[in-house]
N, C-alpha and C positions, 0 to 999 in steps of 0.2 A: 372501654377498649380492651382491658384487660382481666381475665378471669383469674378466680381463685384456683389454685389446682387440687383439685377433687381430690378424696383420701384417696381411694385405687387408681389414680395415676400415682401418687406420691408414694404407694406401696411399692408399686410398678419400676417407679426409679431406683429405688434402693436396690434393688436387683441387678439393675445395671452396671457396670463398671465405670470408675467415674472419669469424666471427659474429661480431656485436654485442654483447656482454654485455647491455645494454639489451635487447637480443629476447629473450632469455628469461626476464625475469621475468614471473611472473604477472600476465596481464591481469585475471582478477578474482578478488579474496579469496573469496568466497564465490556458492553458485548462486543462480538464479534463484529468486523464492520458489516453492512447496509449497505445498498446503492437504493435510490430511488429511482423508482421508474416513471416518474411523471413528476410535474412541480405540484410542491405541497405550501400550504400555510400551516405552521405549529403556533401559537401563540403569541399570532402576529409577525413571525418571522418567514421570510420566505427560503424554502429550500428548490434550490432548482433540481430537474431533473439530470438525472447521472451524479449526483452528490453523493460522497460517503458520508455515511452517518454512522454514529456511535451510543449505543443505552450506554447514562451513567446508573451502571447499578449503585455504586458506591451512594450515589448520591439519596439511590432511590430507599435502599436499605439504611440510610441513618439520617432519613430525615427528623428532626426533632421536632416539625409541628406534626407529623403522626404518633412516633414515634416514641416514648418517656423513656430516656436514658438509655439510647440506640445504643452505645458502646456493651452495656451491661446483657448478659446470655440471662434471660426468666424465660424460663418454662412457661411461665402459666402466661404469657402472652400469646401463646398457641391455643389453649386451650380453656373450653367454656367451662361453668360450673357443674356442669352436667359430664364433662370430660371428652364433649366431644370438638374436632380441629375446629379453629376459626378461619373462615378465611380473607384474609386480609388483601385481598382483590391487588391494582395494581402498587400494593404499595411494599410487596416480595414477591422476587421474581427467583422463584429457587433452581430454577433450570432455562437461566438468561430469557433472550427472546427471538420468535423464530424467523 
């Protein structure tokens, strides 16, 4: 799941100015509300239509059966040996959901 991060990214960083820990946490727990427009089944549960619904990002960004020590910021969990993005489909949502 997680890659080594290649020397020219780690060259790459050094470069960088270094981050905040503050900057990356999560600006918001969860997305914007939802209405559904027709009744749905999500995993056995029924959502009627005209329901708000809410993404738990929070939930989705620090799951720990994906995720090894969701709290902790590594780098190389982005990125392959080879140095290029991974992508970790729906399990980071970096610009909520639409």
């Amino acid at each position: 799941m997680e890659g080594q991060l290649p020397e020219k990214m780690g060259c790459l960083l050094k470069e960088l100015p270094p981050v905040d820990e503050k900057s990356l946490v999560l600006v918001a727990p969860q997305t914007i509300p939802h209405t559904c427009v027709r009744d749905a089944v999500v995993d056995g549960y029924v959502i009627p239509a005209q329901s708000l619904v809410f993404g738990n990002l929070f939930s989705i960004h620090h799951d720990e059966n994906y995720w090894k020590d969701p709290e902790e910021f590594r780098i190389g969990r982005w990125f392959d040996n080879n140095g290029n993005l991974i992508n970790h489909g729906n399990h980071f949502l970096a610009f909520s959901t639409g």
